[in-house]
Backbone bond lengths (Angstrom), bond angles and torsions (degrees), N, CA, C in turn:
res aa  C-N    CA-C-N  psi(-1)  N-CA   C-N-CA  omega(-1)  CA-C   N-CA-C  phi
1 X - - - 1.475 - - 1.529 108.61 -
2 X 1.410 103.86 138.29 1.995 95.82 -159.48 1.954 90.57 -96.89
3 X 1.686 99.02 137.78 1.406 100.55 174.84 1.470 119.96 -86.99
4 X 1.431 109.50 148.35 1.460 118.63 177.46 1.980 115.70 -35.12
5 X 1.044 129.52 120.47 1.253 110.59 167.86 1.740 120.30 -53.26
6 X 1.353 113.18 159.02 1.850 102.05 164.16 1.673 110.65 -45.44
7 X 1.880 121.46 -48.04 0.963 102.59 -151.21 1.979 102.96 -79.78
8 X 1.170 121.50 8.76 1.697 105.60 -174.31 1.792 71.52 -105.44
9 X 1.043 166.22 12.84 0.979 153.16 -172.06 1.727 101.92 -90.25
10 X 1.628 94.59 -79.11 1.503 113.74 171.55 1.890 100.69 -36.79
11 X 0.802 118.57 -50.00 1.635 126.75 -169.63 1.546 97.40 -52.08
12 X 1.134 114.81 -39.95 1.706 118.94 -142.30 1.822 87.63 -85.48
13 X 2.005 102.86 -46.99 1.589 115.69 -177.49 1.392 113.49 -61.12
14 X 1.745 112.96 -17.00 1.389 101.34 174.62 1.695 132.78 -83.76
15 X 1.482 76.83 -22.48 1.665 98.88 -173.16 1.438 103.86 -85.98
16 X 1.212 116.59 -25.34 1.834 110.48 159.57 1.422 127.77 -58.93
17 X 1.714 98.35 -39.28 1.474 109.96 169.74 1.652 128.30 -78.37
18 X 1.475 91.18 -11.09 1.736 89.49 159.28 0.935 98.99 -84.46
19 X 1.361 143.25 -65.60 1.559 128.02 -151.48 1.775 113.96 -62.44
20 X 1.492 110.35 -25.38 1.680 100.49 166.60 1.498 114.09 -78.75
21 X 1.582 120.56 -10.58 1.217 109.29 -165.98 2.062 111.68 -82.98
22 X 0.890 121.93 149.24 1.283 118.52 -174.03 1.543 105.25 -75.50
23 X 1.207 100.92 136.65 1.931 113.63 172.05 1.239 97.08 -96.18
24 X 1.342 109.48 145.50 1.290 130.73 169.62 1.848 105.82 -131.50
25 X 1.476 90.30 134.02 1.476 107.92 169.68 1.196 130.63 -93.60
26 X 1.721 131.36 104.16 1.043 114.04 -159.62 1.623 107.33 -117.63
27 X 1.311 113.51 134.14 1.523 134.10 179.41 1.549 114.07 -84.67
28 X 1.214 125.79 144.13 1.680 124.01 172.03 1.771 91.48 -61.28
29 X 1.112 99.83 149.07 1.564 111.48 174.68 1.178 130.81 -79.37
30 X 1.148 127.40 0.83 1.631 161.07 145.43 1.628 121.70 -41.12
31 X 2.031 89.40 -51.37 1.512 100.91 -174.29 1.709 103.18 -115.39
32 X 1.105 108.43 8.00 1.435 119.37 160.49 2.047 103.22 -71.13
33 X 1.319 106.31 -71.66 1.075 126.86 173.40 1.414 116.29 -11.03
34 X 1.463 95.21 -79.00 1.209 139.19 163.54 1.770 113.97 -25.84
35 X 0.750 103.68 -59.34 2.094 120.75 -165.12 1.652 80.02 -78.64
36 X 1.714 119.63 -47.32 1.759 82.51 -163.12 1.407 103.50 -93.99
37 X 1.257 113.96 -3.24 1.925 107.04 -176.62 1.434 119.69 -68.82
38 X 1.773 100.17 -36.89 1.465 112.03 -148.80 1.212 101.24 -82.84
39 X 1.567 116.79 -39.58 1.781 97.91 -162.34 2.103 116.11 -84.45
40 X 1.533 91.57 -6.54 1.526 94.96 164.34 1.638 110.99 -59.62
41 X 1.320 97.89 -57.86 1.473 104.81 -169.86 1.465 109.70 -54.59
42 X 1.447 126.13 -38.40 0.868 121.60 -177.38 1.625 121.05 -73.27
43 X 1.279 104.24 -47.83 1.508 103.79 175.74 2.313 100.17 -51.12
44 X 1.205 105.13 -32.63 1.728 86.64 -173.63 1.019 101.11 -77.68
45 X 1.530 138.31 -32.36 1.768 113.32 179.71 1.035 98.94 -73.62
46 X 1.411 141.12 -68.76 1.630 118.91 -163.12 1.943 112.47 -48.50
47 X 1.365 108.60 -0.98 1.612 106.30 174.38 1.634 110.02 -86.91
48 X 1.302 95.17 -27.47 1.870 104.69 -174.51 1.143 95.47 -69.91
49 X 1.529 109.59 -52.04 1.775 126.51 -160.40 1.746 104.19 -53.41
50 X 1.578 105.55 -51.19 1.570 89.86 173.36 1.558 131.94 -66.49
51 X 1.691 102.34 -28.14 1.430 126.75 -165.58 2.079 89.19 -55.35
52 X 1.715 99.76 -56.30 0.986 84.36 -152.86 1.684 106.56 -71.10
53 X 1.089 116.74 -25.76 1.777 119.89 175.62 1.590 108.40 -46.32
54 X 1.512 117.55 -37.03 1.064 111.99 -176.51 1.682 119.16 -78.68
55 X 1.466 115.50 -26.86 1.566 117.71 174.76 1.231 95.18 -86.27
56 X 1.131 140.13 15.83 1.780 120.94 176.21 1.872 95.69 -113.19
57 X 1.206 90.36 -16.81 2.133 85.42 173.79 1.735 102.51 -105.24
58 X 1.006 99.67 28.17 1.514 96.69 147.02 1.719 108.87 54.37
59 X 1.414 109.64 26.80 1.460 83.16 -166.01 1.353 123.30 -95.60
60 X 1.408 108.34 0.56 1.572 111.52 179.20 1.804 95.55 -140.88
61 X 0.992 123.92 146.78 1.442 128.58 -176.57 1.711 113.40 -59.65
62 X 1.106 103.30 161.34 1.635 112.79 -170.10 1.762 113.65 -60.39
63 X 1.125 118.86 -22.94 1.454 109.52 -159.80 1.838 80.16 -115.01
64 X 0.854 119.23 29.51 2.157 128.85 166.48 1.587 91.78 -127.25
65 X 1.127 126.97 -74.47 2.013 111.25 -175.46 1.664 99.14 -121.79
66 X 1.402 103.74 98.23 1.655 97.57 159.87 1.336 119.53 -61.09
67 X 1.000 135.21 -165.79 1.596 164.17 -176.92 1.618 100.31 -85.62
68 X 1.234 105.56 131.21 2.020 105.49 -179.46 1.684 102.42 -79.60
69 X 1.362 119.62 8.56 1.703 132.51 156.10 1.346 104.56 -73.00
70 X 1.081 107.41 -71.37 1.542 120.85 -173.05 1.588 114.95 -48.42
71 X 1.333 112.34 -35.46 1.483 103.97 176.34 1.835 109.26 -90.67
72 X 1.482 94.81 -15.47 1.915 88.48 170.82 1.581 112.18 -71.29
73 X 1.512 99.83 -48.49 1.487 95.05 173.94 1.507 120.50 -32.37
74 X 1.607 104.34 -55.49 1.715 104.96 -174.22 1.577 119.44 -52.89
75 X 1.593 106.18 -35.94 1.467 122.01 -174.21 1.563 101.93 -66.01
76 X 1.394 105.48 -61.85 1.657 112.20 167.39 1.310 106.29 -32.71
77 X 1.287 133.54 -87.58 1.000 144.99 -169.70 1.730 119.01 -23.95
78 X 1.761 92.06 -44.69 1.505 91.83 -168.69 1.674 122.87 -79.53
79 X 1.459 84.95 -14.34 1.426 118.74 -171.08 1.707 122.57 -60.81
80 X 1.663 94.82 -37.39 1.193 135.44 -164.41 1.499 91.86 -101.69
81 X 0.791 135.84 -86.74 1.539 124.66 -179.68 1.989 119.16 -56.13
82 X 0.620 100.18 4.88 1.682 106.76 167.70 1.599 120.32 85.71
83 X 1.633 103.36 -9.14 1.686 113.44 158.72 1.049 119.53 -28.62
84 X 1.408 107.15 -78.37 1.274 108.22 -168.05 1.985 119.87 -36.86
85 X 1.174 91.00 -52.89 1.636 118.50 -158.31 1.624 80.92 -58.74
86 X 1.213 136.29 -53.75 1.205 129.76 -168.92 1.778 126.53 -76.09
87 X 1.513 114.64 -53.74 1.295 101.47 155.10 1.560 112.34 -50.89
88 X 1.137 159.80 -30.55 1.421 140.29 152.83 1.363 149.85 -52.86
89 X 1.722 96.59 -23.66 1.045 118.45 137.52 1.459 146.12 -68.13
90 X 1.450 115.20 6.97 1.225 125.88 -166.05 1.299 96.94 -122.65
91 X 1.039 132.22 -57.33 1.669 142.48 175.04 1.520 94.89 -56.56
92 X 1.510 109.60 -69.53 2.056 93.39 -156.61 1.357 96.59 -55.12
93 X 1.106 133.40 -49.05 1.126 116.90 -167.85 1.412 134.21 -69.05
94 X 1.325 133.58 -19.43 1.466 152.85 125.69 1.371 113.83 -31.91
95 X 1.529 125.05 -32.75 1.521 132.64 179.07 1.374 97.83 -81.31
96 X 1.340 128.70 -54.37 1.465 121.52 -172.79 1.471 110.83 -73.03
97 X 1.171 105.64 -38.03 1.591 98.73 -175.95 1.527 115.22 -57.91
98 X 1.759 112.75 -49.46 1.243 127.64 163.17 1.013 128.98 -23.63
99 X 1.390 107.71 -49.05 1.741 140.95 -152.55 1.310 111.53 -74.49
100 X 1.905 91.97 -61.43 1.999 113.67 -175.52 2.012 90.50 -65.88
101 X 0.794 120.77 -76.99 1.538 122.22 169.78 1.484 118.11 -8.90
102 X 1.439 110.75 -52.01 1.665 119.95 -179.10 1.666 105.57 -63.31
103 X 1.814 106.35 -58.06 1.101 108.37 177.55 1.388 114.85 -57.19
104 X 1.108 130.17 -53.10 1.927 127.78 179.43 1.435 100.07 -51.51
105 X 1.391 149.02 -2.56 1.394 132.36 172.84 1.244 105.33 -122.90
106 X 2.123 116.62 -31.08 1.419 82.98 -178.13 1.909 130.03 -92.97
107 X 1.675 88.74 -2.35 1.340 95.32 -175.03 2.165 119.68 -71.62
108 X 1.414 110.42 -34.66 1.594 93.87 140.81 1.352 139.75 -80.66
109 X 1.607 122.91 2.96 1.319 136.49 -178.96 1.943 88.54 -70.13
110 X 1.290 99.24 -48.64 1.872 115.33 -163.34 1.293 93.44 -57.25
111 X 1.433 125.04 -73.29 1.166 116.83 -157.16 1.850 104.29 -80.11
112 X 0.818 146.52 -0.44 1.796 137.59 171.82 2.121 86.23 -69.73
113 X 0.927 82.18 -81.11 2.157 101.22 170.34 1.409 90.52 -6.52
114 X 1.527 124.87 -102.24 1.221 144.78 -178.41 2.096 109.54 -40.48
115 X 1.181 104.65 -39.03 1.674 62.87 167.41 1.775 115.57 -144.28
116 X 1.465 95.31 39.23 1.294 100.39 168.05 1.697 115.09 -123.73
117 X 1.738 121.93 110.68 1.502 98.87 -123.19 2.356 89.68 -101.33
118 X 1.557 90.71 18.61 1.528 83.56 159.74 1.198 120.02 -113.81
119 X 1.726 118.27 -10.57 1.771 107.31 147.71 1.400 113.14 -54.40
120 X 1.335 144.01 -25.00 1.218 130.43 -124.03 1.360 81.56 -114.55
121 X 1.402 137.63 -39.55 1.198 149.49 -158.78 1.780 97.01 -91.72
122 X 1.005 131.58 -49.71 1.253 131.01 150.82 1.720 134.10 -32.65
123 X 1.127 92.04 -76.59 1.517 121.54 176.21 1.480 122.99 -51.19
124 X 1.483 82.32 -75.90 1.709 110.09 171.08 1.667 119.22 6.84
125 X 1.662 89.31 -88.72 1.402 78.34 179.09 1.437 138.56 -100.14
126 X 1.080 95.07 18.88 2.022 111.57 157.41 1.325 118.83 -71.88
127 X 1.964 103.70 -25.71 1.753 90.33 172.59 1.655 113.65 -87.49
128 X 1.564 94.57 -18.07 2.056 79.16 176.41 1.512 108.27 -90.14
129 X 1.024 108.02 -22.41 1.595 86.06 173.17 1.420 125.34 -82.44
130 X 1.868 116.89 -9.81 1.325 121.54 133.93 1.072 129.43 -31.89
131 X 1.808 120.21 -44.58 1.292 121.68 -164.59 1.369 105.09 -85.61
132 X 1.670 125.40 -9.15 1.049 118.57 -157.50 1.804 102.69 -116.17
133 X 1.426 108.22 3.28 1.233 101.92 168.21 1.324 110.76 -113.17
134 X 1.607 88.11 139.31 1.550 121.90 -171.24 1.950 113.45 -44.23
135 X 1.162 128.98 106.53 1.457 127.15 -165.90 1.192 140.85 -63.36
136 X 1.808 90.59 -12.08 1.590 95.30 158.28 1.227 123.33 -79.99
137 X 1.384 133.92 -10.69 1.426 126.98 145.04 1.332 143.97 -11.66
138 X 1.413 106.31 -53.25 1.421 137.81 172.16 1.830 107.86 -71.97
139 X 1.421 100.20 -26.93 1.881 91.76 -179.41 1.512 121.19 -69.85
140 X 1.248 118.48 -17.45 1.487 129.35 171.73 2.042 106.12 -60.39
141 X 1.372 82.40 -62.30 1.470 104.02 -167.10 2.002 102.09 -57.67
142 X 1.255 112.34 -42.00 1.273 107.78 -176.96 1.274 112.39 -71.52
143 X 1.424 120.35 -31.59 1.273 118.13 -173.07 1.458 102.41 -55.74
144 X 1.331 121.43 -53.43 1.676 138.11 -159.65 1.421 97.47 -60.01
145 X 1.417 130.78 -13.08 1.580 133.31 -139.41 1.352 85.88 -119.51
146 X 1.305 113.44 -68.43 1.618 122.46 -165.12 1.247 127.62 -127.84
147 X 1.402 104.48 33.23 1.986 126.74 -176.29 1.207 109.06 35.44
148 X 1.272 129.71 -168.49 1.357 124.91 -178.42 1.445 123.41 -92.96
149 X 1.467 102.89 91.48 1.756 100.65 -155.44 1.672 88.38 -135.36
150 X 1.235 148.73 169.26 1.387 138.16 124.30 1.443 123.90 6.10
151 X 0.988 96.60 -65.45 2.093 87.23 -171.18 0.818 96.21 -48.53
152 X 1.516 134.43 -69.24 1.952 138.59 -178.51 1.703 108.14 -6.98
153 X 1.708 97.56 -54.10 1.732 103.88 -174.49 1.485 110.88 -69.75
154 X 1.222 103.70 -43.84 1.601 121.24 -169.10 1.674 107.71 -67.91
155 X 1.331 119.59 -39.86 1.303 123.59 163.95 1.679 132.92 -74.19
156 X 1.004 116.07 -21.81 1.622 129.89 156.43 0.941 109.46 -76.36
157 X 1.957 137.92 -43.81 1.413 113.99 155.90 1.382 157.60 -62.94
158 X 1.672 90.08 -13.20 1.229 112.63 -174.76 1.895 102.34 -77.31
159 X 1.629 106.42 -44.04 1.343 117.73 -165.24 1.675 100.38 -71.10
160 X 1.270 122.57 -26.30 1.385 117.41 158.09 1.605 126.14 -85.99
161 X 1.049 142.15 6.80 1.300 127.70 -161.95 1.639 86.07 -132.98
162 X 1.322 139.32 -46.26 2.172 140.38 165.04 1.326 102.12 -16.57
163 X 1.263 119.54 -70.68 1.620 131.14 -130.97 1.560 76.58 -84.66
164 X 1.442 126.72 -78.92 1.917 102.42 -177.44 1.473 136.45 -47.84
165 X 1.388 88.09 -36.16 1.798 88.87 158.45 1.460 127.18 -48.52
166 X 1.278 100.22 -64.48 1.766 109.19 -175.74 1.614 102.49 -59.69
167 X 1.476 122.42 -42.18 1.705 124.81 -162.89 1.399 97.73 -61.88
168 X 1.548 108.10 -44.57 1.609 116.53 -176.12 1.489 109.35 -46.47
169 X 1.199 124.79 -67.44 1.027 144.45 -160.05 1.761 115.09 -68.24
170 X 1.804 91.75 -46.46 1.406 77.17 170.54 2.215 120.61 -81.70
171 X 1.534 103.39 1.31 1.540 100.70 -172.84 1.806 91.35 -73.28
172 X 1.805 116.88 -43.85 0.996 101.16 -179.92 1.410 145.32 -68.91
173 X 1.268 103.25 -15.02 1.609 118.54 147.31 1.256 120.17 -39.99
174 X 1.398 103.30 -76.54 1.663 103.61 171.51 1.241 137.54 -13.72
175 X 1.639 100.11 -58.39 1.738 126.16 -164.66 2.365 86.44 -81.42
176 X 0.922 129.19 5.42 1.347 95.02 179.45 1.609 112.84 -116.99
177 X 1.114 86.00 155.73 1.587 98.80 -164.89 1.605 114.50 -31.82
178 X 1.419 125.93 136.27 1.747 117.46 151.31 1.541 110.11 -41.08
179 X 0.866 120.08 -67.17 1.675 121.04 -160.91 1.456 108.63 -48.51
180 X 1.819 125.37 -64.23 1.508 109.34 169.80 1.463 120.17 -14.42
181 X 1.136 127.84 -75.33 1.527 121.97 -156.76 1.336 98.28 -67.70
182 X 1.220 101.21 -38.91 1.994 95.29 -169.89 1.533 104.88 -56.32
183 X 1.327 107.26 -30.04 1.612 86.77 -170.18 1.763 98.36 -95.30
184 X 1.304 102.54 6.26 1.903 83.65 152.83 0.976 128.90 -88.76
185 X 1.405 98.88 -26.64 1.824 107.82 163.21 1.907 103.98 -25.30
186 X 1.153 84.00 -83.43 1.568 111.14 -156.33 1.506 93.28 -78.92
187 X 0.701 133.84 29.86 2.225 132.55 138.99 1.454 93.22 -111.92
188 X 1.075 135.85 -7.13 1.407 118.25 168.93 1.589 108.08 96.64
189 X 1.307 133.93 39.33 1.064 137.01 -161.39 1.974 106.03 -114.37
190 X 0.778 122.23 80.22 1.997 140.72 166.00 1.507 107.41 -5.38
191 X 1.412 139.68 -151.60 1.414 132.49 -173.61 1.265 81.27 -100.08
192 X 1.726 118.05 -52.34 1.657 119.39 -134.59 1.859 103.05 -82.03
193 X 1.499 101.21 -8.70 1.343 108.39 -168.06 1.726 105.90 -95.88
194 X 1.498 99.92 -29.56 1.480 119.73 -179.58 1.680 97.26 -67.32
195 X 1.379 108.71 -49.51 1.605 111.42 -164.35 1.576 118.78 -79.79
196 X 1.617 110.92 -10.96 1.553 100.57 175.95 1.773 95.33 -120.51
197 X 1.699 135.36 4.55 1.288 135.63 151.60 1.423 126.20 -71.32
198 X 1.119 88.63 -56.99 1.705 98.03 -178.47 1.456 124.71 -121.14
199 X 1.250 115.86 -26.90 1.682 107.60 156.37 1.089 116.33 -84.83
200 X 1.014 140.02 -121.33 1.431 119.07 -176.17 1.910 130.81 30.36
201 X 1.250 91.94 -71.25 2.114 91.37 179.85 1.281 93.12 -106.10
202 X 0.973 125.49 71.31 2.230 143.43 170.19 1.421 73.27 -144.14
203 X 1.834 115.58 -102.61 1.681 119.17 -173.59 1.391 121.43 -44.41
204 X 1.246 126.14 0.50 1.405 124.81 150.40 1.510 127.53 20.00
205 X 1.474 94.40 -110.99 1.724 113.88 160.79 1.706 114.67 -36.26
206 X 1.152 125.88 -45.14 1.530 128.44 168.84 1.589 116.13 -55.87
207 X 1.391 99.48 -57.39 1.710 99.19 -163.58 1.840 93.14 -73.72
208 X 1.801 140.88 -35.84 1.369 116.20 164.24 1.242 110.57 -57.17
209 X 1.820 132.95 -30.02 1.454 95.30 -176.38 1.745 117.27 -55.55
210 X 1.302 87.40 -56.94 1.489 109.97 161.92 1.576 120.20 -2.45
211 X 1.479 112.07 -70.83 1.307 139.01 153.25 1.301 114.66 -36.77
212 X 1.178 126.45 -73.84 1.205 130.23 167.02 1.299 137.64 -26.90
213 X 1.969 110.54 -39.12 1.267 126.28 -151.64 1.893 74.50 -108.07
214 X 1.078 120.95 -24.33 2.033 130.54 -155.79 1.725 90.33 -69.17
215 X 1.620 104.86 -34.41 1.977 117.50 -155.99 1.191 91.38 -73.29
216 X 1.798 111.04 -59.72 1.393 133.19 -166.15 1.739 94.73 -38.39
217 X 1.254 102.26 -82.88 1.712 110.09 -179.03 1.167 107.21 -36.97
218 X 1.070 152.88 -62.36 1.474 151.50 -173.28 1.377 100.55 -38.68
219 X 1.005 94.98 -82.26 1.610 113.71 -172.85 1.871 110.02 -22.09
220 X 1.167 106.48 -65.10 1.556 133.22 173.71 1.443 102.04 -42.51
221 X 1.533 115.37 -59.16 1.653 105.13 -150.28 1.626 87.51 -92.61
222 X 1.680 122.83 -16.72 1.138 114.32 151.31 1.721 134.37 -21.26
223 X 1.121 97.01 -75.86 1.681 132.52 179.24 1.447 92.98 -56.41
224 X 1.317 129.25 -69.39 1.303 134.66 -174.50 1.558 117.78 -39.88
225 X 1.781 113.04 -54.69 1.361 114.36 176.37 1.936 120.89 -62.04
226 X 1.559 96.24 -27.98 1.518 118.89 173.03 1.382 106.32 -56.83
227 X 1.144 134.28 -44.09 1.363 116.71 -139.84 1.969 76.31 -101.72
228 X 1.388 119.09 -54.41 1.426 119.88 166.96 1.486 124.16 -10.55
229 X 1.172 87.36 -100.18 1.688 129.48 -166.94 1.551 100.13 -68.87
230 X 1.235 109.39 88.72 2.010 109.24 -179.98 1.433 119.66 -107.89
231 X 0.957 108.37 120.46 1.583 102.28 175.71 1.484 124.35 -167.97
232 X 1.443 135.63 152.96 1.475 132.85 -150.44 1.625 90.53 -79.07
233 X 1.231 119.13 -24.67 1.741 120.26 166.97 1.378 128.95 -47.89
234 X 1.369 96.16 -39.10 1.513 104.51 170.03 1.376 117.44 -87.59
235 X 1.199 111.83 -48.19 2.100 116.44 177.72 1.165 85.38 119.46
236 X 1.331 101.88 -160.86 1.383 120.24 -166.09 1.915 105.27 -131.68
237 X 1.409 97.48 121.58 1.743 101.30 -163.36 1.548 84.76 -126.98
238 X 1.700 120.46 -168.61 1.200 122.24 -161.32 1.816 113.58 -66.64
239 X 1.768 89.54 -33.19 1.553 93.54 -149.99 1.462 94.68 -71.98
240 X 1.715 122.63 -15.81 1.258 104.38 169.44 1.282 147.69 -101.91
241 X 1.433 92.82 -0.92 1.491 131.58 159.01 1.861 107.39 -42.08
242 X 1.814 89.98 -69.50 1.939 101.40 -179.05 1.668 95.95 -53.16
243 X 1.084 114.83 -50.26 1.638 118.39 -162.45 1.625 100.33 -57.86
244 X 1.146 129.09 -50.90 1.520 131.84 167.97 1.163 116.97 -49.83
245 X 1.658 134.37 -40.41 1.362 138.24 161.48 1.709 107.39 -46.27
246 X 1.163 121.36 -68.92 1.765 140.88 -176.40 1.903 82.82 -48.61
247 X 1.148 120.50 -108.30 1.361 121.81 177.67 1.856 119.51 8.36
248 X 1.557 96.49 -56.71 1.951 102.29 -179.52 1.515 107.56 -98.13
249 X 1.367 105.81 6.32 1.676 106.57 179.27 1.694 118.74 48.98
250 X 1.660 99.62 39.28 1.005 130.90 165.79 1.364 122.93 -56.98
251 X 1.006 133.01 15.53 1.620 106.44 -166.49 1.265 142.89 -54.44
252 X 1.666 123.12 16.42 1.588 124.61 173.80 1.687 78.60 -87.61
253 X 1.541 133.74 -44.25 1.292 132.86 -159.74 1.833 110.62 -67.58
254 X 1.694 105.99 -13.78 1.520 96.32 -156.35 1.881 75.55 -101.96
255 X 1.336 145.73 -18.76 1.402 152.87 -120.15 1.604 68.70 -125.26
256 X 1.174 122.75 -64.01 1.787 112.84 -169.20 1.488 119.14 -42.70
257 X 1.634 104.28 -54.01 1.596 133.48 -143.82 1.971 89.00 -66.61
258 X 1.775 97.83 -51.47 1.791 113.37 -173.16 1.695 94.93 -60.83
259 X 0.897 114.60 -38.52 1.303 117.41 172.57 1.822 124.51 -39.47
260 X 1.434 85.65 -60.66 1.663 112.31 173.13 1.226 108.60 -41.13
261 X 1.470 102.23 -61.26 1.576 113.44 -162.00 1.327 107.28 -89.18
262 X 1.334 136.60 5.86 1.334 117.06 151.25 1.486 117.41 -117.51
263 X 1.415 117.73 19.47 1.673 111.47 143.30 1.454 109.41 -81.98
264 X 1.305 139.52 -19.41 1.433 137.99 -178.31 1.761 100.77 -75.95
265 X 1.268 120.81 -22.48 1.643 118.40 -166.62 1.408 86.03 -103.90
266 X 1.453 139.55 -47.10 1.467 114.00 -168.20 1.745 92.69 -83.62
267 X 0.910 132.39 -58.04 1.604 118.16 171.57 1.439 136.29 -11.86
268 X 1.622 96.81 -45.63 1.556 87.81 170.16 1.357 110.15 -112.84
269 X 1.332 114.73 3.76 1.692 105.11 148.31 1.099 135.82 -59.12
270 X 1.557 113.69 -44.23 1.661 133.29 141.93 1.319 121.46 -6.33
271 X 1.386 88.50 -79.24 1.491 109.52 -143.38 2.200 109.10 -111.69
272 X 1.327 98.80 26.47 1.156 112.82 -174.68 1.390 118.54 -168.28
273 X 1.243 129.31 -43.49 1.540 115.06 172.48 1.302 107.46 -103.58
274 X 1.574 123.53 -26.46 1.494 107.53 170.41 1.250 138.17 -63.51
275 X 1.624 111.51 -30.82 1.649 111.33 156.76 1.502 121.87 -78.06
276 X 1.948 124.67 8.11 1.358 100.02 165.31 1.566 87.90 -99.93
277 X 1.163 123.45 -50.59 1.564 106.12 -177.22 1.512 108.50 -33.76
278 X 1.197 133.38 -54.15 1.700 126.54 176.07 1.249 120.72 -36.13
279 X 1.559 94.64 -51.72 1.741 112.96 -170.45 1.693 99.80 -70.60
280 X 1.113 139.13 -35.32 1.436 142.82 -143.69 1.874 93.34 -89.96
281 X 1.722 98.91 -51.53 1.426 108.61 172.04 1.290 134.24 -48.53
282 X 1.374 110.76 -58.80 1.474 156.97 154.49 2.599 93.46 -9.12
283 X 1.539 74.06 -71.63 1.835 96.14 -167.73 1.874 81.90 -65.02
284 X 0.971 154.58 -43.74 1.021 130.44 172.21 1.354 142.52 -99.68
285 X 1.539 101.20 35.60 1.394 105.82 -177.92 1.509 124.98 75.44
286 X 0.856 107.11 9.39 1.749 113.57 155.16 1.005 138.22 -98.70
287 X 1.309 121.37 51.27 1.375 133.67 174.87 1.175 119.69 -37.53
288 X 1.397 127.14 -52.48 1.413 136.55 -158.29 1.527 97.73 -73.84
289 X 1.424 117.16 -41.24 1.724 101.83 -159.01 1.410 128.29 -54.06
290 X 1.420 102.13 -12.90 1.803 93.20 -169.65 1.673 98.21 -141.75
């Protein structure tokens, strides 16, 4: 039986290594641009476009749907006098602080959970049903705890943004192979060396959803303690901004404020978890997903 030469051999090893190697599709950067700018924009004018069809037929009175003028004015307005800039400054920054805080407790909370299997049996399900209760819950209770001061904010974010962190982290545990750790075992690799070598960037993709879902919550029980918990101690951030609209039966003011707060949630979806989710994908051959 005649043997393969080296060179159909090498041939055969290359063509295996294309097919594991990841393809990437690359677009002029123009029409890259392009594909993700345009259809946002577009979906918001055809949103104005109906908004405004609908306040010109009169169908609900002016102080129920103003004019999509009337609520720019307010935005203008706030913009121009330095409001704006400041309730935004009060929230993002309470969100990140919250946020980095959530992550520094829940990301070893995740992994003790995930591989110590009488926390997990303990614990377990106190953190998802943590995750699954609604975070303004906790704003009553904080107030009674820590009056209306900062911690109040800082503790409603924290109690929303842990429980997805840690769940994240420990689902991505789950999903990774037996063999990884084993073979840290046996290179000689410790828990703490095992847990930031090879667990850790294995659950990857899990612990950013994780992340992702940790911001989401923040953000929420954010807004939630805001609109609550009021006071010249705290300043003035979004949730009390909207809450001041509701209060003067404002609604171009309450239509602005919702406004506010969801360029700050697609913003740093943008411009912060969508290029590590890319990047995270990217290193494993998933080009296509995002």
């Amino acid at each position: 039986m005649p043997q393969p030469d080296v060179a159909e051999l090498a041939s055969v090893e290359a063509g295996l290594d294309a097919l594991d190697a990841p393809t990437r599709q690359t677009r002029p950067g123009l029409r890259r641009a392009l594909a993700a700018v345009v259809p946002p924009i577009f979906a918001l004018v055809l949103l104005i476009v109906v908004w405004q069809a609908l306040w010109a037929a009169a169908f609900w009175p002016e102080y129920q749907l103003p004019a999509p003028s009337a609520v720019w004015q307010v935005i203008w307005d706030s913009v121009r006098t330095g409001e704006a800039g400041e309730v935004l400054w009060n929230s993002v920054h309470r969100a990140v602080l919250g946020f980095l805080a959530g992550v520094l407790l829940g990301t070893p909370l995740g992994l003790v959970v995930a591989k110590i299997r009488y926390v997990r049996a303990a614990i377990g399900p106190l953190l998802s049903g943590l995750q699954s209760l609604p975070s303004v819950a906790w704003v009553p209770a904080a107030v009674l705890w820590f009056g209306v001061t900062p911690s109040t904010i800082y503790f409603v974010v924290l109690m929303g943004s842990v429980p997805s962190i840690a769940n994240g982290l420990v689902a991505g545990i789950d999903q990774i192979p037996p063999i990884l750790p084993r073979v840290g075992t046996v290179l000689g690799a410790g828990r703490l060396a095992s847990a930031r070598h090879i667990l850790l960037p294995a659950a990857l993709p899990g612990y950013l959803a994780g992340l992702k879902q940790g911001w989401a919550f923040s953000w929420r029980s954010l807004m939630a303690a805001e609109i609550i918990a009021i006071s010249p101690q705290l300043g003035k951030g979004l949730g009390a901004f909207l809450e001041q609209g509701r209060a003067f039966a404002d609604m171009s003011t309450v239509i602005a404020a919702i406004f506010l707060i969801l360029v700050v949630g697609v913003g740093i979806e943008l411009l912060v978890f969508r290029p590590l989710e890319r990047s995270v994908l990217r290193a494993r051959g998933l080009n296509g997903a995002l």
